[in-house]
N, C-alpha and C positions, 0 to 999 in steps of 0.2 A: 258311469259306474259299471260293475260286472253284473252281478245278476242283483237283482231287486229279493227275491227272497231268502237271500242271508238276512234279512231284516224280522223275516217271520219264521223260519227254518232256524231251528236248535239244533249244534250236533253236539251230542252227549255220550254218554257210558251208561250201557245196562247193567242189570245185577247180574252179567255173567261176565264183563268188565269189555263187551265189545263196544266199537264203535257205532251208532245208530243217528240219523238225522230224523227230528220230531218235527211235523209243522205244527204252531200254534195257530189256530182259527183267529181267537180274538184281536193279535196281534197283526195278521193280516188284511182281516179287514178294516182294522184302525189305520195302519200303514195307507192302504188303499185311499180311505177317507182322506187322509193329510195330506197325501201326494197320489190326487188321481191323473196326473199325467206324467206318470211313473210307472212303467212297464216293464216287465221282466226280460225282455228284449231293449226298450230305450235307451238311451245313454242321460245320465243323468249326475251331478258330482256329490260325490258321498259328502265330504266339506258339507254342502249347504243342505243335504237329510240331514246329517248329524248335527249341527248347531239347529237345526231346527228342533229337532229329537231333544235334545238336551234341555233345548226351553222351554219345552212341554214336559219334561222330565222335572224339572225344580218348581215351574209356578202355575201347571194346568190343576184342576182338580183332581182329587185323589183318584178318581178311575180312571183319568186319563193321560196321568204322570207315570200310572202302574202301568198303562200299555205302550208308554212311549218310552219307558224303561225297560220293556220288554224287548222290546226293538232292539236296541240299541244292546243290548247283552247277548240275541243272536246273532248279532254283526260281532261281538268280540267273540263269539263262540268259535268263527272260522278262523279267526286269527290266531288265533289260540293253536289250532288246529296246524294253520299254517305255520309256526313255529315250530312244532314238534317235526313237520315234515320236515323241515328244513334243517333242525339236529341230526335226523335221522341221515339224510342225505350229506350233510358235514360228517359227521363222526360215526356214525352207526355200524358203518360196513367193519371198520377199522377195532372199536370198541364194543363190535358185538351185543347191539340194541338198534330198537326199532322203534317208530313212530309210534304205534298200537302199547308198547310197554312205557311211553311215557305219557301218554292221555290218563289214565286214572287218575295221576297226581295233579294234574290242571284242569280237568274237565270234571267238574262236580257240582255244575247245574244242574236242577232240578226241574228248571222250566214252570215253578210256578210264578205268579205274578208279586208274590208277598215272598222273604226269607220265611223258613221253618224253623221257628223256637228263636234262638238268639244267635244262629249259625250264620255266618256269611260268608258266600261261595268267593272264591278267585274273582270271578268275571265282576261279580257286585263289588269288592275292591278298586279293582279296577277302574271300575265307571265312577265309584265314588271319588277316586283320587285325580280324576283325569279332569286335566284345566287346560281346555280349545286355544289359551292364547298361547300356550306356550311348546306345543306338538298337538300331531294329530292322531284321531285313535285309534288309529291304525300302527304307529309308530311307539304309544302308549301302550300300549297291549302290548307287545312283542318284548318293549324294554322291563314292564313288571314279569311276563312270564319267563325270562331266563332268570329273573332273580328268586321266582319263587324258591321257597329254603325245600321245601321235599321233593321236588323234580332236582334240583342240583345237586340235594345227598346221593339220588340215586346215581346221577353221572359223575359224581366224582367216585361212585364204588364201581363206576367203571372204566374210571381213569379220563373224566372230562373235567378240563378245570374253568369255568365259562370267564373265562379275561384275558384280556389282550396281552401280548409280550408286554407292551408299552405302558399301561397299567400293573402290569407285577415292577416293573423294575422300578416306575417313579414310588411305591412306597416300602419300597427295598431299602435297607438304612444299610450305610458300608459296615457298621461294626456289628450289624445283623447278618450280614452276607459272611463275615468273615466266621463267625458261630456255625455259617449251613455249610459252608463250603469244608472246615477243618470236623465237624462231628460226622456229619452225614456221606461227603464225599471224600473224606480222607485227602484234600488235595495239599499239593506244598507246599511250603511259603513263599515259595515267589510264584506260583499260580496264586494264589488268595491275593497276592499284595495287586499281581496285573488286573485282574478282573475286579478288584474295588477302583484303583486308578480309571478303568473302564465304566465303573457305575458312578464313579466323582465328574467325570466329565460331562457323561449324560445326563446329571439330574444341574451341572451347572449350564449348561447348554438346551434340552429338554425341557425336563420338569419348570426351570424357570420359567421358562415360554409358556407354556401348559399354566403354572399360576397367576402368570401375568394376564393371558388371558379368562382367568374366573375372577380375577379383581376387576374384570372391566363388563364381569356381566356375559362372558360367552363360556356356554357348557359344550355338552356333546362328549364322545367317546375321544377315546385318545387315538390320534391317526398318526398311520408313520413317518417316521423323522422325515423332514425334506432332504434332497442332497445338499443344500447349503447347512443345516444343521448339523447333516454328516463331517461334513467337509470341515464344522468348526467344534466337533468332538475330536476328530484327525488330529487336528492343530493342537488340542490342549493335550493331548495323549502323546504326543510328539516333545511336547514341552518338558511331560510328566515324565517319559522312560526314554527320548534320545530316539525313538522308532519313528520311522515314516507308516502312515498306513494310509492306505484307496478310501475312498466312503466305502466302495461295497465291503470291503476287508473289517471297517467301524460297521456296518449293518450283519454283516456275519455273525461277528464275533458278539453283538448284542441278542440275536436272535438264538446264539448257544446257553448266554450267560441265563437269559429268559427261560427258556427252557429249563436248563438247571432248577431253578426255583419252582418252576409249575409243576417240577415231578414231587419236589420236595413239601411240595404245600397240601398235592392229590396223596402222598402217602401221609403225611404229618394226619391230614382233616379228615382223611377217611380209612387210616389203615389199608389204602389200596397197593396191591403189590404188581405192578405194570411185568407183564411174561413174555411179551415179545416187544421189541426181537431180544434177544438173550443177548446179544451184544453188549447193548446198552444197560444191561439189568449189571452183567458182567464189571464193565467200565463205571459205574456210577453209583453202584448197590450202596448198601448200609454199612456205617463203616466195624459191625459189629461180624457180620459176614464175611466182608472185605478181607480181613483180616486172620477171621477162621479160615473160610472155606477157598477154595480154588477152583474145584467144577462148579460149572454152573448151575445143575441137575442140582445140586446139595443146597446153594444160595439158592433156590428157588421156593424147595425143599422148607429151608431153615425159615426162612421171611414169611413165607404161609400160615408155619406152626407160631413164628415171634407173633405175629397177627392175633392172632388166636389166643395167647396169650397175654397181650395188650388187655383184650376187651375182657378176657375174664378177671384177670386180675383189677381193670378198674371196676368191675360191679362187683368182686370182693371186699375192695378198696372204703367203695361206699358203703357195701352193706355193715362193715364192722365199727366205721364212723356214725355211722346213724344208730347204731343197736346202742354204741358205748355214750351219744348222747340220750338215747332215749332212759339210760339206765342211771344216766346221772341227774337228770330232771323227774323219774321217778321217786328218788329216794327224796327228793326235797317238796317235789309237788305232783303229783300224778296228772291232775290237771293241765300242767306245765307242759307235758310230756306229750300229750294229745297236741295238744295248741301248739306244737312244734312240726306235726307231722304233718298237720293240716296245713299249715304255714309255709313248712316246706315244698309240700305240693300246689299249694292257688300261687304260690313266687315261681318255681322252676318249669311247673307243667302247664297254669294256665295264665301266665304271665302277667300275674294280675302285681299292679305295685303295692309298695306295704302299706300306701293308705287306705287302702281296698280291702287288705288282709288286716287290718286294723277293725276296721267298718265290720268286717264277718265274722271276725271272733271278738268283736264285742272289747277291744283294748283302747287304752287311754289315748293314743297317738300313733304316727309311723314307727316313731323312734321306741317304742315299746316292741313292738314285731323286730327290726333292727337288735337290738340284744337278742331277743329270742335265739332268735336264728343263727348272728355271732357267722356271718358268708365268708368273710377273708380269713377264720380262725376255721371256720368246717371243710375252706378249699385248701386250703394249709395241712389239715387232719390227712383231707384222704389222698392231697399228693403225694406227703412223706411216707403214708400208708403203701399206696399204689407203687414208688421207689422201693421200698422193703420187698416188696411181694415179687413184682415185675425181675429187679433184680437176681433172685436164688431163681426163679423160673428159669429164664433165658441163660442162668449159668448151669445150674442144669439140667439145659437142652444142648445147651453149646457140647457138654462133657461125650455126646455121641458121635462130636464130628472134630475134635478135638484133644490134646494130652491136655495133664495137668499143668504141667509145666507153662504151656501156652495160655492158656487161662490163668492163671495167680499172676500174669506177664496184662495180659486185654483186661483184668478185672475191674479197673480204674477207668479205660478207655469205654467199657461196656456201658459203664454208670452215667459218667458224660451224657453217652450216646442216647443212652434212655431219659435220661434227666431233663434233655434239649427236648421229646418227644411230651414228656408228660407238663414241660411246662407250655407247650404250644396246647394242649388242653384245658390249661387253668386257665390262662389269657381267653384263650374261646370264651370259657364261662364267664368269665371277669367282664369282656363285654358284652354277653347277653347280658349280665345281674345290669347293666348301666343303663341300656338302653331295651330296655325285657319287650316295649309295648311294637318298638319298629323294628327290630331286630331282622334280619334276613334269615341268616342261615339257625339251625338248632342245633346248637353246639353238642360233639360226640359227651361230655362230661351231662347236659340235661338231659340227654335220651336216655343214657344208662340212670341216670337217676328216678328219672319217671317208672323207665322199664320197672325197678327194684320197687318203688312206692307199690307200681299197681302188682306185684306177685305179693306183696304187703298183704295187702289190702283185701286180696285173692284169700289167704289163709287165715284170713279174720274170720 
């Protein structure tokens, strides 16, 4: 083992958001007692602390399940730790973050031996989810903390999108690629036809291998192609357009097509506007820019302000959908009208399901909340909404770096272009509402929702 007191040693965040390591007493000398030939110099294999820690974690007595859970939550405390250094040193130099600005959003132990109230931290997650036969917790830790949803909003608002080339592409669908590739990158027809040719062969060559192997019971991340996989994408690609190509030439060219879409998925999911190098902004911009502008300085300019007007217009969007139902459940039930906002909020903010929202406001069933609510009819409301709005914004903002002429010419193009954006919003929410309790990420559509509930709420 490395050192024995990551087992009693917390490292946490204070209330001024630094970094600090706590030792617990109790926990070390519990630790002690359990493994006293266990030294902070010895060597010793975490494997057999931790399966022992575990099983005094689930069937020791209550004080003694609380301090070998304690244990066991300073050891993910450095892991934790370790992860962040480790983003930092991947991306950080390049995307302009630091290990210290993403600890708040994962490090929010408390260090007591019991949760406070009904809150449960990351690390207590963690531990609760983690099953010894199938990884180790060391590996377990690491794999829930890149997925946590508020550490990953933050890096994708700084242009990190945490997944492999080889996982965007296997759930890439070609007549999905063909929607990213004609709105967002403006590219040809016969570039859009080669690069689906290029995603048909990889997912029949690839992804098949990749499913064949989870029908037989083997997970793990997606690693890259072999050169015999290469070499038998080569072949079908040769069938499909007449071209010879190298493996490395099939690895290239799938490492660009990858690309492509992880730029298009960090700006779609976070409105992020990638600013170097300008090349690339240049060559691959929005095709509403594209098409406006020419310098770069102005498409840089222009995508900042679209940004900006993205987000307000969707809390517009929302606030005039929820006022115009509040206004039509008033006239019929006042009542109604409360039990709507409430409902809204325990569904979107704290993820509660409708039987839950049922049980709280005191209603006959789920499917009673379900009408209330009317989700596919109120995401429906504020996208057409959110289109109206977004729409005269962006055209004019466009009218300062543009004639008229050229705009009644893009107007149709503009709408597409925004339409593909806002309905990668609705699908966001569409599957949070599905899956609300496991959900990873919190969809750009819940937060502005919430956001608007609690300024609500504010002014009551």
């Amino acid at each position: 083992m490395g050192v024995a007191s990551r087992y009693w040693q917390l490292v946490k965040i204070d209330g001024a958001g630094r970094r600090q390591v706590q030792e617990i007493i109790p926990a070390k000398e519990f630790f002690a007692e359990v493994f006293p030939e266990v030294t902070d110099k010895g060597e010793h294999s975490d494997i057999e602390i931790q399966l022992k820690l575990l099983q005094l974690s689930r069937d020791a007595p209550t004080d003694r399940y609380l301090l070998a859970q304690r244990c066991l939550l300073c050891f993910i405390s450095w892991q934790i730790e370790q992860v962040c250094w480790q983003l930092e040193q991947n991306f950080g130099v390049i995307h302009g973050f630091t290990c210290a600005d993403l600890l708040p959003y994962v490090l929010d132990d408390d260090g007591s031996l019991k949760p406070v109230n009904n809150y449960q931290c990351l690390s207590r997650k963690i531990l609760q989810s983690f099953d010894p036969q199938q990884s180790s917790l060391k590996t377990w830790t690491h794999t829930k903390v890149k997925h946590d949803s508020e550490m990953n909003q933050f890096l994708l608002g700084c242009g990190v999108y945490l997944i492999s080339d080889w996982a965007i592409l296997n759930d890439t669908q070609p007549n999905q690629l063909q929607r990213i590739l004609t709105a967002f990158y403006s590219l040809t027809l016969s570039e859009i036809q080669q690069a689906q040719k290029l995603l048909e062969s990889y997912h029949t060559i690839y992804r098949s291998a990749r499913l064949q192997q989870r029908a037989r019971g083997i997970g793990g991340k997606c690693t890259t192609p072999t050169t015999e996989q290469l070499q038998q994408i080569a072949l079908l690609l040769e069938n499909k357009t007449g071209q010879i190509f190298r493996a490395e030439t099939v690895m290239a060219k799938l490492q660009e097509l990858a690309e492509r879409l992880r730029q298009y998925r960090i700006y779609i999911r976070s409105a992020y506007l990638p600013t170097e190098p300008l090349d690339i902004l240049n060559k691959d911009s929005h095709p509403v820019t594209k098409e406006i502008l020419d310098n770069e300085n102005e498409q840089l300019e222009f995508l900042k302000l679209y940004r900006i007007q993205f987000l307000a217009c969707l809390e517009q969007a929302l606030a005039l959908v929820i006022q115009s139902r509040i206004n039509q459940l008033q006239r019929k039930n006042a009542d109604k009208a409360k039990q709507f906002l409430i409902a809204l909020r325990l569904f979107h903010c704290q993820n509660l399901s409708m039987t839950e929202i049922a049980a709280r406001l005191e209603l006959r069933a789920q499917d009673a909340v379900t009408r209330l609510l009317k989700l596919k009819e109120f995401r429906s409301e504020v996208s057409q909404q959110l289109l109206n709005l977004l729409c005269k914004q962006v055209l004019e903002l466009a009218r300062n770096y543009s004639n008229i002429e050229s705009l009644t010419i893009l107007e149709q193009q503009i709408k597409i272009a925004i339409n593909e954006q806002i309905e990668i919003v609705i699908i966001d929410a569409e599957t949070q509402a599905q899956t609300a309790k496991n959900y990873i990420k919190t969809s750009l559509f819940n937060e502005k929702l919430c956001r608007y509930l609690d300024v609500m709420n504010e002014d009551i």
